[in-house]
N, C-alpha and C positions, 0 to 999 in steps of 0.2 A: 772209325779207328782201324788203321791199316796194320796188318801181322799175317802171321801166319798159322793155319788151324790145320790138324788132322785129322781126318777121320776114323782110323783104327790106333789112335796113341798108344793103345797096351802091343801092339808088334814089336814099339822100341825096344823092349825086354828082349831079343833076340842080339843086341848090340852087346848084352852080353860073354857072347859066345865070341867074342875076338880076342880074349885073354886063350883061347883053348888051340885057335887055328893058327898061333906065333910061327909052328915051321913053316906053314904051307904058304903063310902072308909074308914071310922074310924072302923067299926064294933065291936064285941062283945070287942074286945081284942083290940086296934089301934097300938099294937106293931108288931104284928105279922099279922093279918088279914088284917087291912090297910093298912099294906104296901103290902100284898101279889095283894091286887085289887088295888092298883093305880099300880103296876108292870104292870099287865094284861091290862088294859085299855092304859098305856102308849107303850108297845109291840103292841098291836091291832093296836093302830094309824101309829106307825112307818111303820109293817107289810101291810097294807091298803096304805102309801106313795111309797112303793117299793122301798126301799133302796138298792144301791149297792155298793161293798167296789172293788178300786182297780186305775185306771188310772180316774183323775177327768176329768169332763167331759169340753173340751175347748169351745165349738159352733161348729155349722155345717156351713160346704163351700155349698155355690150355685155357679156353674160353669154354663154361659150360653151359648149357641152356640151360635150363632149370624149367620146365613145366609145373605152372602151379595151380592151374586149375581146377576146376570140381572136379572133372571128366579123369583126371589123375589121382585127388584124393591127398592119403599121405604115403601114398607107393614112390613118388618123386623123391620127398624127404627120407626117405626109408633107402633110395638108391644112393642119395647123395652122401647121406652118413656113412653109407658102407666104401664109395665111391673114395671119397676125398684122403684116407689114408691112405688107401694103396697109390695115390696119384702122389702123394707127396714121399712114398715110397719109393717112385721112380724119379724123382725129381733129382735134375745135376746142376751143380754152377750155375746160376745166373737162368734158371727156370722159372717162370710166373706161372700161377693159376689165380683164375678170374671165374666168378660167378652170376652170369644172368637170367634173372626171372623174369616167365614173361606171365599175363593175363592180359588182362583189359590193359594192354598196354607192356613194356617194360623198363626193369631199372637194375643197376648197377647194384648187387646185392652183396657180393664182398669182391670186393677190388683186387688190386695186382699188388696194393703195396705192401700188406702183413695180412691179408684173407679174410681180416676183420669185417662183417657186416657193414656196409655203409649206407645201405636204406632200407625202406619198409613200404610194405603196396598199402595204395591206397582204398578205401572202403568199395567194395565191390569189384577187387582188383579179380578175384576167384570165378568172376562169372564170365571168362572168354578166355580165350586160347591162341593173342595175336601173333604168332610165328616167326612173322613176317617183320615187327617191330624190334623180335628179339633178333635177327639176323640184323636189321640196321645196326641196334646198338653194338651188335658185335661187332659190325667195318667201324665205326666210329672208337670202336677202344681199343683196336687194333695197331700196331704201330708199324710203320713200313719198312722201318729195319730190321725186326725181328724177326723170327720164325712163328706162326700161328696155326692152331688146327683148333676147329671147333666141336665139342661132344654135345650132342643134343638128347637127353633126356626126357620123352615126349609120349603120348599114347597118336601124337600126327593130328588128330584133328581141331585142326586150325580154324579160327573163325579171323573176319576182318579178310584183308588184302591175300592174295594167293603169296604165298611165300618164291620168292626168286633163288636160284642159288648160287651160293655165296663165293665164288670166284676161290676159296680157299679151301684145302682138305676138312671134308664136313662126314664127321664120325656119330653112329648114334645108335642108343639104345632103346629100344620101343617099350614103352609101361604097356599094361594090359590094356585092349581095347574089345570091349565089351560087347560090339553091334551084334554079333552072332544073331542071336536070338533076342528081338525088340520088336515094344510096339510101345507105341508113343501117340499121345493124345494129338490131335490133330488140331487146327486152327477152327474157331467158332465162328462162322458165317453169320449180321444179323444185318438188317438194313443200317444206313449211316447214322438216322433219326427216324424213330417215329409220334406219331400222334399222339394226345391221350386218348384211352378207350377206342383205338385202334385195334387191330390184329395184324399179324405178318409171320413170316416164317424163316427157320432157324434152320441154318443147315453146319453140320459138325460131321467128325470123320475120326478115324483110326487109321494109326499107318503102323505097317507090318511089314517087320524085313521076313519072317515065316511063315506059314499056314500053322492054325491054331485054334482053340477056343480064349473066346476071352468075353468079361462083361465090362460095362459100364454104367454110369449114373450121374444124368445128369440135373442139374442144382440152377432156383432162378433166388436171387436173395436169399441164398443158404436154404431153400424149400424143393425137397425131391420132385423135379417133371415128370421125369423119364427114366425107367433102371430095362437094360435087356443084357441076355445070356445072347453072343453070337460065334459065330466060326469066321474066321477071318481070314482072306485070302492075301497074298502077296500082295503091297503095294498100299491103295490108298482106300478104307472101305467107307461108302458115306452112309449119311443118314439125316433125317431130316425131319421136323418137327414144326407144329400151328402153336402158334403163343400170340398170347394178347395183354394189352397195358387194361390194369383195374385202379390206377391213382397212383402208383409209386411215380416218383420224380427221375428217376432213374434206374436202370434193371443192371444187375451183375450174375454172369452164367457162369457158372466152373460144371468143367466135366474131368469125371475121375474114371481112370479105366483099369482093370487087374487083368492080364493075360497071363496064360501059361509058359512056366520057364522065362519070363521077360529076367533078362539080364540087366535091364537100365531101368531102374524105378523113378529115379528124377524126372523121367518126361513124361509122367505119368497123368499129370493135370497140367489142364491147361484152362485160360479165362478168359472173359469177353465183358466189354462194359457196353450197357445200349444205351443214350439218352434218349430222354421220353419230353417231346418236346410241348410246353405248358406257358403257363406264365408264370414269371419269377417269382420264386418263392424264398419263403424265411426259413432258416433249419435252429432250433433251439434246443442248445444242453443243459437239462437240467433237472437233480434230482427229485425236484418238490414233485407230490402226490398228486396226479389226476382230482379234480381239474386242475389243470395249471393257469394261475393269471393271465401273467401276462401271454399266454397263447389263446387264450380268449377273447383279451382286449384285443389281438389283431385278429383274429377271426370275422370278431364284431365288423370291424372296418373294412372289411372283405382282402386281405391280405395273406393267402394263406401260408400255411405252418406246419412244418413236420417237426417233429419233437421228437430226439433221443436221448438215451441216458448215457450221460460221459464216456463210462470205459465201451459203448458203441460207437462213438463217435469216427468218422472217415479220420482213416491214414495216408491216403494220398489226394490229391487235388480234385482228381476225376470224378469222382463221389460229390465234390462241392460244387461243381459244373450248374448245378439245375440252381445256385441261390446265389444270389444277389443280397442276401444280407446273413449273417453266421450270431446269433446269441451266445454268451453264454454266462447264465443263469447262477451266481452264488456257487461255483464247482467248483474245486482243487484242481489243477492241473495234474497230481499222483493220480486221481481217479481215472481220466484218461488215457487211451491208449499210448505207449512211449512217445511214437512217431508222429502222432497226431497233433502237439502243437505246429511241429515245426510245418507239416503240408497245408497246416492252416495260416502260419505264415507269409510260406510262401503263394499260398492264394491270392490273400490279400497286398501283398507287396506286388504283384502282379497284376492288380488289377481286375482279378477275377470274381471278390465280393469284399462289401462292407463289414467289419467286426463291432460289435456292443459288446460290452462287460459290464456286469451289473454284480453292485455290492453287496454287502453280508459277510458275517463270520469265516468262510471257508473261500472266499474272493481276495483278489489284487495280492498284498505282501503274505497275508494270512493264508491265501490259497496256492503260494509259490510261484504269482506272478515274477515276480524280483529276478534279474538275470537269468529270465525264460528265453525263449523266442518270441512270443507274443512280448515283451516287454516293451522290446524299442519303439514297435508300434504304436503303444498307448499315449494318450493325449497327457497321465498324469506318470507320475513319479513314486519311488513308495518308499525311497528312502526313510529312516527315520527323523523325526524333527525333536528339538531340544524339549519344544514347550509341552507333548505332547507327553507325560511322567506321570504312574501311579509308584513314585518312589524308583530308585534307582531296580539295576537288576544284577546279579552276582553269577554269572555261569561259568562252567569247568568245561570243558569240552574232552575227551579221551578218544583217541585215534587208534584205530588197530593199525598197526605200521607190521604185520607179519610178513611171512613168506608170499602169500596168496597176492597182496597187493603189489608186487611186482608184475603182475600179471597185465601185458596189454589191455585199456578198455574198449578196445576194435582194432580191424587188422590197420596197421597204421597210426592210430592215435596212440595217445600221451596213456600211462600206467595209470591203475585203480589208483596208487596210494596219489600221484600228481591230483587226479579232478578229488582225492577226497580234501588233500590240501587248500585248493584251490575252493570249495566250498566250504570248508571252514575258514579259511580268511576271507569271502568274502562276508560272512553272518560276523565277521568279528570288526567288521570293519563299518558294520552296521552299531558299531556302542558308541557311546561317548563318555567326556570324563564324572557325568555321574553311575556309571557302570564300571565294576569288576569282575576280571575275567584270569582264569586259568586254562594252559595247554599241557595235556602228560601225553606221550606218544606210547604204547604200548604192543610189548611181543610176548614174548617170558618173562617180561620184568617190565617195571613204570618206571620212564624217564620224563623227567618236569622240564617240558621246554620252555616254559614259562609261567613260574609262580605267581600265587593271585594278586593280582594288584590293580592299581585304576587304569581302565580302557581309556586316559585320555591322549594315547598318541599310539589306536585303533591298528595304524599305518606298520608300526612295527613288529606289533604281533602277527601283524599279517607276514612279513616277510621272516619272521620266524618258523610260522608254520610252514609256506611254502618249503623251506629247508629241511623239512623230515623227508625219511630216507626209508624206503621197506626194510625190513630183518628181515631171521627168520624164523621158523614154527609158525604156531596159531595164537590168535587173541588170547590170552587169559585173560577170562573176564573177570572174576573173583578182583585179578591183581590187581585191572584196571579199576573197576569201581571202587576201591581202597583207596587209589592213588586221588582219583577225583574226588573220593568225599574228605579227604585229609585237607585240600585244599581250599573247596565249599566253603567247610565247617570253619576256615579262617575270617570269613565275611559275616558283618555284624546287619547286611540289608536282609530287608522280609522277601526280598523276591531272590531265593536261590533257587539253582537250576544246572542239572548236571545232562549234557547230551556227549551220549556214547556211541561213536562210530565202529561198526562191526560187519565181517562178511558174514552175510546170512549161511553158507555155508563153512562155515570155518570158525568153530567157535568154542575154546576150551577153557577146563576150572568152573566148570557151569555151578557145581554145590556150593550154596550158600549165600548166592547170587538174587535172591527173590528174596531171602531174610534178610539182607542186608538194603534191598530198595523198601522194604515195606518201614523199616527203622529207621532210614534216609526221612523217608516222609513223614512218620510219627515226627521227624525233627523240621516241618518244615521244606523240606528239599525237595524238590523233586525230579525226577529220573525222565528223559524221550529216548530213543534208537532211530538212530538215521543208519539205514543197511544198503549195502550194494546186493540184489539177488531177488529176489521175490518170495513170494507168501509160500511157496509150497517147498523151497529150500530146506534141507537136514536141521537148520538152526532155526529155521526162523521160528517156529510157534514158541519157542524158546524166547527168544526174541522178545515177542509181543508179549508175552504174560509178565517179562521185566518189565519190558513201559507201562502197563496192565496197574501191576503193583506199586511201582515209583509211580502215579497219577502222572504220566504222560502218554508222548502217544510212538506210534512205531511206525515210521515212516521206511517203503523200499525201493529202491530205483532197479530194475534190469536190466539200465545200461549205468557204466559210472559215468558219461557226459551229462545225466540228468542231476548228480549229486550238488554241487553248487547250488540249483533251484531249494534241494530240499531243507540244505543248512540252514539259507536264507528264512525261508518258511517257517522252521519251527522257529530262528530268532526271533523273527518278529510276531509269532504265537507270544512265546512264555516273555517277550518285555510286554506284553500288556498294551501295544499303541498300534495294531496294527488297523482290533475297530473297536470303536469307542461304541460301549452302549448307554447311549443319553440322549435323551429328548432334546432335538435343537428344531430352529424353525430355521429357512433357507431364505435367503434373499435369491429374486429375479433380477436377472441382469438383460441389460439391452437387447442380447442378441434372444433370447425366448421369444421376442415377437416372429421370428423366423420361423419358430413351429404355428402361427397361426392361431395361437391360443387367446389371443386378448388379454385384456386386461383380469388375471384372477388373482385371489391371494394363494400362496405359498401353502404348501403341507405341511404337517408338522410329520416328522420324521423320529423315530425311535433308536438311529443308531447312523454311524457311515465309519465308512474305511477312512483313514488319515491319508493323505497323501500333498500332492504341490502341483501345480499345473507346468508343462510344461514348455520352452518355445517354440511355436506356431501355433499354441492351441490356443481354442475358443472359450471361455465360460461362460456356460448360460445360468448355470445357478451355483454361488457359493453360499459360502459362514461368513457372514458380517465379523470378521476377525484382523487381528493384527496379518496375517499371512492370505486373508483374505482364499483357505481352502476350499478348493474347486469341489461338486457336487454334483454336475452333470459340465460336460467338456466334450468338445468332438475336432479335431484333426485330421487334414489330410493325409492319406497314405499312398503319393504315386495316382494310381488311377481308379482308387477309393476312398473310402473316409471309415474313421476309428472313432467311435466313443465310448465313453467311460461314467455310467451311471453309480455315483459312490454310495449308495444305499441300498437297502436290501427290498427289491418286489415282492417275492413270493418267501414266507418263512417268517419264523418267528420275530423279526425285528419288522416285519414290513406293515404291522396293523395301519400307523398312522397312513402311510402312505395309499394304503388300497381303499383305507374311507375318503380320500379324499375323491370329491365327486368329479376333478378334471381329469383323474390317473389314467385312462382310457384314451383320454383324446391325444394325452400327452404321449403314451408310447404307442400310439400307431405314424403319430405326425412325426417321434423321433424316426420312428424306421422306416418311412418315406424316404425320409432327407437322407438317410444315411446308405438307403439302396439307390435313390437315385444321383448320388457320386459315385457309380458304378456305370460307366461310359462304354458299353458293350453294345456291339453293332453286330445284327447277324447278315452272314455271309454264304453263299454255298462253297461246303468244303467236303473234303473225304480222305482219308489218310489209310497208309496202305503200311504191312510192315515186310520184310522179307531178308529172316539168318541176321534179325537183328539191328538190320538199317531201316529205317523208320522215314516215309515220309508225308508232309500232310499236305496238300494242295487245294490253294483260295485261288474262286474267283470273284471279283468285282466289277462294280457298272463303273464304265469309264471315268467318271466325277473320284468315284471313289480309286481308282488307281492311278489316278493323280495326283491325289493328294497323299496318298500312300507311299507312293513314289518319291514323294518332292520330302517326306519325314522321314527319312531311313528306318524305315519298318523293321523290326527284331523281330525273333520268336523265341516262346520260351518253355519248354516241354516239362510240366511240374509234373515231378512222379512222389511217390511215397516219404515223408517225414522229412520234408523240404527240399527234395531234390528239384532244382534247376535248372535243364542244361539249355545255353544260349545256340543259339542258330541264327544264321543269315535265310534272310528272306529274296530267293532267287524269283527274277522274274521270265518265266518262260514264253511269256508271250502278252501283249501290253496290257492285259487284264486280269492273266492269271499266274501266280506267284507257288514255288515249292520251297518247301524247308526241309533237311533230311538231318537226318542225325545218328547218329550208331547209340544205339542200347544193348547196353549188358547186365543190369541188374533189374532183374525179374519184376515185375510190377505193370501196372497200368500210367499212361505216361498222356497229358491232356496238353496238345498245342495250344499255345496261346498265343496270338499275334498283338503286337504292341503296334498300331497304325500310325502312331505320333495324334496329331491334335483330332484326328476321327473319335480313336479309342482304342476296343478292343476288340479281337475276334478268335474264337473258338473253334477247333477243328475236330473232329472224335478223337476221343483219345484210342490210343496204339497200348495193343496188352502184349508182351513180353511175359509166356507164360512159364519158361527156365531158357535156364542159357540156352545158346547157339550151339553151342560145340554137343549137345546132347538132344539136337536133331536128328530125326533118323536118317543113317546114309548107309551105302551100302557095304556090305563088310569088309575089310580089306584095303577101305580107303586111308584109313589114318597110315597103312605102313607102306601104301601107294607114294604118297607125300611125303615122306621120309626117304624112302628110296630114291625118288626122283631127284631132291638135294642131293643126296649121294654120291649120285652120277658120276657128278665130277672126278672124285676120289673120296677113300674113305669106305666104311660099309658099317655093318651090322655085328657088335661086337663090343667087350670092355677089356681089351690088351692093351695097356695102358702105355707097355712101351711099343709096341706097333704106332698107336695114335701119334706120340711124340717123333716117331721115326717119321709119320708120314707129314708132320712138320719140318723137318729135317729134309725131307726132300723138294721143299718148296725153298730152298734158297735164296735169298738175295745178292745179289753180289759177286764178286771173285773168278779167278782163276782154276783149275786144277793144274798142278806139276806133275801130274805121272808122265805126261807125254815128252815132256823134257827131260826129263829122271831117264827116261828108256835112251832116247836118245843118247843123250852123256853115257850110259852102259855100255851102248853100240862101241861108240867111241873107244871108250877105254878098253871093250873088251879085242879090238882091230888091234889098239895099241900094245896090247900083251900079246899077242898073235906074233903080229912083228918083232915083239922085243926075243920071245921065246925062239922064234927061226934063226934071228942073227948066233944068241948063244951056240944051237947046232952049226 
């Protein structure tokens, strides 16, 4: 749009003053003379405005960087709040401000169009500092007719791509940058693999931007090697250590180090994983008492077994590297570490081991299988079935809908109160219409989303619950258990049951709350807690001694994406169907000759989980029944196999099972078959990591990189609680292939190569032992890289109308008029010249 804009528009105020100069602008003649000097007085002002004719001027964009990384903390947010008033303080007509965060990546965090937030980083977005992305996005949201200038709010050190600069006025503030005085654990040296009952040697380091004392200590499976006091010299100090394999399947090293005055504590440890190379082994979880069965029955059969107890169990892949088959034994999922189903997951969806689940009381629906991770996997199903009824069941559910549950449940995801919604409809959607149910949502007061009535159209209560909405305050609990048992006490079935949703920390009206669950139950009723937080939470022992007294139980997640598993779980506890304990005998079906067994009779079995089989799976043993319910079943998973043992081994329901004198033959021939659908082919490999870029390098015998070749080979680097990330498989030369991949969230991270119809193949895993950006570098660099951007224009500073002005000077477009303004003056002022000599 074409006009006309000035740059000093407050001068016009001087137009003014031509009511005051009337004699001097009339002159001799006021036809000609006066108008020739109010011409020149009115040109002067205009000329003094600085006018320019061409594209009018819209307002200028302020683009800010936003640093959100560890290495800045909450000092970014702390600038920004202070920041963004005073910018909207300077803002005139037709001014934008935009806000870009960057980490592992960036995005769009409040736009240009009302400042409104319009995204959120994704999980692990905190562990990098990519610069260089956040300058793309800024040319990408930049508009070409505008005026722009960008503030970067940063402590400079960047990880990822060297940042470029950005062709436009690039202004910025530097957050504190810490390096002064550091030392930071250094990278752990150990061979790629070794032997069992080998030795080899370990070499580690400390890096020091000072001279110093400092100690460290370092850890092989969480077991002190090594502790020394030393003085530390500028740069890199090493050190080095004899270590030997005694039977572990695999070694994991952390070294922790304390220096003096260290200003950077984060890079204080660092880790290392060895594998120990052996023959495939079994890893079994599970809480039964030494001895344990069935880790004997494969024993027997020369298969060996390391056995841990659930909440041990590995949280990322690299840990499951040494086995080829994964147990687990009668556990709850709650028992386990949080992260640990899902790197078990994604193992097995990878191809990197077979999964067994074996039933009992605290297994499959009962033990929180149900919309796990591990779920999809499984050969069976745990839905509830109609026929499967000791009498309907009648439950209440109360939701704390308070303040707290508005709360993010990770950086990125969906709110506490959303996955506790989302776990109560999905346990509600587990009833049918011989079950009744009530929903009260609770803050300061009980609101009845839905009074008690029959669950037979499951579907809508669920979409009820989904529709509550946090308050605010805290749970009253008092109010809520009132409002659920008012509702209970309206059901005339023997199975009531009231499950009360609560943050572990946030929890008020506590008096009166234990006498009112113990008179619940005097009536019949009884009380669980499903909590977001954990055991050592403000509320929780509170907490438990409720479920304690109501005779149920207290379940806690410390993430809320795990709460859905837990709703599920207690549902199918307190309806009574989830294991049946009754003697039944099993029928063999065709496929049991597969394990080799012959011709024997069946067990008689003391109990089994209910479940369905599902499609693709196998049954080798059901229940002679109308649904014909599966009892052993095993499924492929990708480039493994899943099965699902529905009775219980080792425990109290397992007697019949363990007298039976084939039980031995039978679970070692199952775990054969199910580790050898585990298609893993070794290869020499070695992986290298360096600021974060990670790469693992295979070679193969010609045969084999051929056929590698001709299958579009993938790779897939599993790290911690099912992280995944996909790579291409680059071939540098026609036998030997690299995969590289950027990591930014701290952990141990195992390649896995997908070869197509070969199999699989394994490369060390790469330990990522804290971010990139909290490397040691040398002092000075972060405001090095900040300055350098600079360059350009712009500098070190928050004047906010400077910034804008040096917007202002990057114009697009137009014209200036002064030079023609002066000209026309010329003129006119020649022509009063002349006019004034004629009058003499």
């Amino acid at each position: 749009m074409f006009g006309v804009s000035l740059q000093y528009p407050q001068l016009l105020v001087l137009l003014l003053l031509l009511p005051w100069l009337g004699p001097w602008l009339a002159g001799s003649v006021w036809r000609a003379s006066g108008r020739r000097r109010t011409a020149i007085l009115i040109l002067a002002i205009f000329a003094l405005a600085r006018p320019r004719v061409g594209l009018t001027d819209p307002g200028s964009d302020l683009i800010l960087l936003l640093d959100r990384s560890a290495s800045c903390g909450r000092e970014a947010e702390r600038m920004l709040a202070e920041l963004l008033p005073l910018i909207r303080r300077e803002e005139r007509a037709g001014d934008r401000t935009a806000v870009i965060a960057f980490g592992d990546g960036a995005f769009i965090e409040r736009g240009f169009a009302d400042g409104a937030p319009v995204g959120a980083p994704p999980v692990g977005f905190e562990f990098a500092s990519d610069l260089a992305s956040a300058l793309e996005t800024a040319a990408a949201l930049r508009s070409p007719d505008r005026r722009t200038a960008l503030l970067c709010l940063s402590d400079g050190l960047y990880t990822g791509e060297k940042p470029q600069p950005p062709g436009i006025p690039f202004w910025y503030r530097r957050l504190g940058e810490k390096a002064v005085r550091d030392a930071a654990a250094g990278a752990i040296v150990a061979p790629e693999e070794v032997e069992l009952r080998s030795a080899w040697l370990v070499r580690y380091s400390i890096q020091a931007a000072a001279l110093g004392d400092a100690s460290y200590a370092l850890f092989r499976n969480g077991r002190l090697i090594a502790r020394e006091n030393v003085a530390l010299r500028r740069g890199e100090n090493r050190f080095l250590i004899r270590d030997a394999a005694d039977g572990e399947a695999l070694i994991e090293y952390r070294l922790e180090i304390s220096a003096e005055s260290d200003a950077v504590p984060e890079n204080n440890v660092s880790r290392a994983v060895l594998p120990v190379r052996s023959a495939p082994r079994v890893l079994l979880a599970t809480r039964a008492e030494e001895p344990v069965f069935l880790a004997e029955c494969l024993r027997a059969a020369a298969i060996p077994v390391d056995v841990v107890r659930p909440e041990h169990f590995p949280e990322d892949a690299s840990r499951l590297a040494p086995y080829r088959l994964i147990i687990l034994e009668n556990c709850r999922l709650a028992d386990f570490p949080f992260r640990a189903p899902g790197a078990l997951a994604s193992a097995v969806r990878a191809g990197l081991a077979s999964l067994l689940v074996t039933g009992g009381p605290n297994s499959f629906g009962q033990g929180g299988y149900h919309r796990s991770a591990i779920d999809p996997l499984l050969p069976v199903g745990m839905e509830l079935r109609d026929d499967v009824r000791r009498g309907g069941l009648a439950v209440a559910i109360a939701l704390d809908r308070s303040g707290s549950m508005a709360a993010g449940a990770g950086t990125g995801g969906p709110s506490k109160m959303d996955l506790a919604n989302r776990g109560a409809a999905e346990s509600l959607r587990l009833l049918n219409r011989r079950d009744e149910a009530a929903v009260v949502a609770v803050d300061s007061a009980a609101h009845v989303v839905a009074p008690l009535g029959r669950a037979d159209e499951p579907e809508r209560l669920a979409e009820l619950v989904l529709d509550v909405k946090s308050m605010g305050g805290g749970i009253y609990c008092l109010t809520a258990l009132r409002a659920a048992a008012a509702e209970i006490r309206k059901s005339g079935l023997a199975n009531r049951h009231i499950i009360l949703f609560a943050d572990a920390a946030d929890v008020e009206e506590r008096d009166g709350c234990l006498e009112l669950a113990r008179e619940l139950l005097d009536e019949g009723i009884r009380l669980s807690v499903v909590a977001i937080g954990t055991t050592s939470d403000p509320d929780a022992d509170f907490l438990g001694d409720l479920a304690r007294e109501g005779g149920g139980e207290a379940l806690f997640s410390r993430q809320a994406d795990g709460l859905p598993a837990l709703f599920s779980q207690e549902m199918i506890r307190i309806s009574r169907r989830g294991f049946l304990e009754e003697p039944i005998v099993p029928r063999f079906l065709a496929p049991m000759r597969l394990l080799g067994l012959g011709d024997l009779p069946p067990p008689g079995l003391d109990g089994h989980n209910v479940s369905f089989l599902r499609q693709g799976a196998i049954a080798f043993m059901d229940i002679d029944d109308e649904f014909n319910t599966p009892l052993l079943a095993l499924r492929p998973a990708g480039r493994a196999a899943v099965g699902a043992a529905l009775f219980e081994i080792d425990g109290e329901f397992s007697g019949g099972f363990t007298r039976w004198p084939a039980a031995p033959a039978l679970l070692a021939a199952l775990a054969r078959r199910l580790a050898s659908g585990v298609q893993a082919v070794g290869v020499k490999a070695y992986t290298s990591l360096d600021r974060g870029m990670a790469e693992a390098w295979f070679e193969f015998s010609p045969e084999m990189a051929l056929k590698a070749r001709s299958g579009g080979a993938k790779v897939n680097w599993l790290g911690a609680g099912g992280i995944a990330l996909p790579a291409d498989l680059e071939w540098i030369e026609p036998q030997k292939a690299r995969s590289r991949v950027k990591l930014s969230v701290p952990g141990h991270y195992l390649p896995l190569a997908d070869l197509g119809e070969i199999g699989t193949a394994a490369a060390p895993p790469a330990s990522l032992s804290y971010s990139s950006e909290f490397a040691l570098r040398p002092g000075g660099r972060g405001r090095a890289a900040l300055e350098e951007l600079a360059a350009a224009g712009g500098g070190d500073g928050l004047d906010i109308s400077r910034i804008r002005e040096s917007a202002a000077a990057r114009r697009t477009g137009g014209r200036e008029l002064r030079p023609w303004l002066l000209l026309a003056l010329l003129a006119l002022f020649l022509a009063e010249l002349a006019g004034s000599r004629r009058l003499h």
